[in-house]
N, C-alpha and C positions, 0 to 999 in steps of 0.2 A: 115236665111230664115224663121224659124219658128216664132222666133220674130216679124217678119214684118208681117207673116200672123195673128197673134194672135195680134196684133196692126190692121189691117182690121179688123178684126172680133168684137172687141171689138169698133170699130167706127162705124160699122153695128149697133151692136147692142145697143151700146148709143143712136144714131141718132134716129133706127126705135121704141125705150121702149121712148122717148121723144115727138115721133111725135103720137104715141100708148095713152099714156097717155092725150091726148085730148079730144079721145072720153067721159073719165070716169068726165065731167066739165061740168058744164048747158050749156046751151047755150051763156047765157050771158059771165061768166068768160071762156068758150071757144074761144068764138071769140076773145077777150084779149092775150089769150095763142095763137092761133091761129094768131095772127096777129104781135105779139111779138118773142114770143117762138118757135112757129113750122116751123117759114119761115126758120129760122135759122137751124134748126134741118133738114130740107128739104134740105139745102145748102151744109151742113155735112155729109149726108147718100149718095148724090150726088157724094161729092168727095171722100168719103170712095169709093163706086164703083171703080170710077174715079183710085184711088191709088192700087186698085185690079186688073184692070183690065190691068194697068203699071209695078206690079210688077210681076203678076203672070198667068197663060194661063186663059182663058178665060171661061174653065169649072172649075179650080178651087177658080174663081172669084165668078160663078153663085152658087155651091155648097154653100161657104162662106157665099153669102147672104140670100139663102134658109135657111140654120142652122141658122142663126142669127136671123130670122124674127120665124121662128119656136120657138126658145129659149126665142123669147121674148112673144109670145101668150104663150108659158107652162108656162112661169113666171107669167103671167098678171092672167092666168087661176086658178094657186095654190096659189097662195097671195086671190084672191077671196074666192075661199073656205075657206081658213085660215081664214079672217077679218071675213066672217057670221057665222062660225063655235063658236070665239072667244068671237064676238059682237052682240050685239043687232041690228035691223035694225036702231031705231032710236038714237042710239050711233054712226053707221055709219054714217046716215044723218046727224050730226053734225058736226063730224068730217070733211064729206066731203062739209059741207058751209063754216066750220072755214078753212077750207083749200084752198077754192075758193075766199072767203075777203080777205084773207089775199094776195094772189095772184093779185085780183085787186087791193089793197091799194101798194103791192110792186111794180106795172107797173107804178100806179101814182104817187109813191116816182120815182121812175125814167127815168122818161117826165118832171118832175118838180125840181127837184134838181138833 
């Protein structure tokens, strides 16, 4: 039983740190991620529910996805401070376009091959 909650939990929180991760993309390589990545992530968080709410009562479904959604804004919140604490702003901003090209060049590696 613990396994299969901590299998929920762990699909919460995959799904909602992937569909999370969207905001932090311009707009352009958002809509990409968004259009690729997130729908799919949106399908996953869906059936994580889904598999929570089949194996186990209904309050311990809703707790599940409250702590998962919570663990992943503390996550999202202390990786932030970490990266401006560590980096330069304009180290960031680098990092985060070398991160977004690379993202579109990967979506159009595979649409086209």
């Amino acid at each position: 039983m613990i396994v299969k909650y901590l299998t929920f939990l762990t699909g919460v929180i995959w799904s909602y740190s992937i569909i999370k991760t969207q905001s932090v993309f311009s707009k352009k390589a958002g809509l990409i991620f968004k259009v690729f990545i997130s729908k799919v992530s949106w399908l996953t968080l869906i059936a994580a529910c889904y598999f929570g709410y089949k194996n186990f009562s209904i309050q311990n479904t809703i707790i599940g996805i409250v702590v998962g959604i919570i663990l992943v804004h503390l996550g999202f919140y202390f990786l932030k401070k970490l990266l401006t604490s560590k980096f330069s702003e304009k180290q960031l901003q680098l990092s985060k376009s070398f991160f977004e090209y690379t993202l579109i060049v990967w979506v159009i590696y595979y649409i086209f091959f």
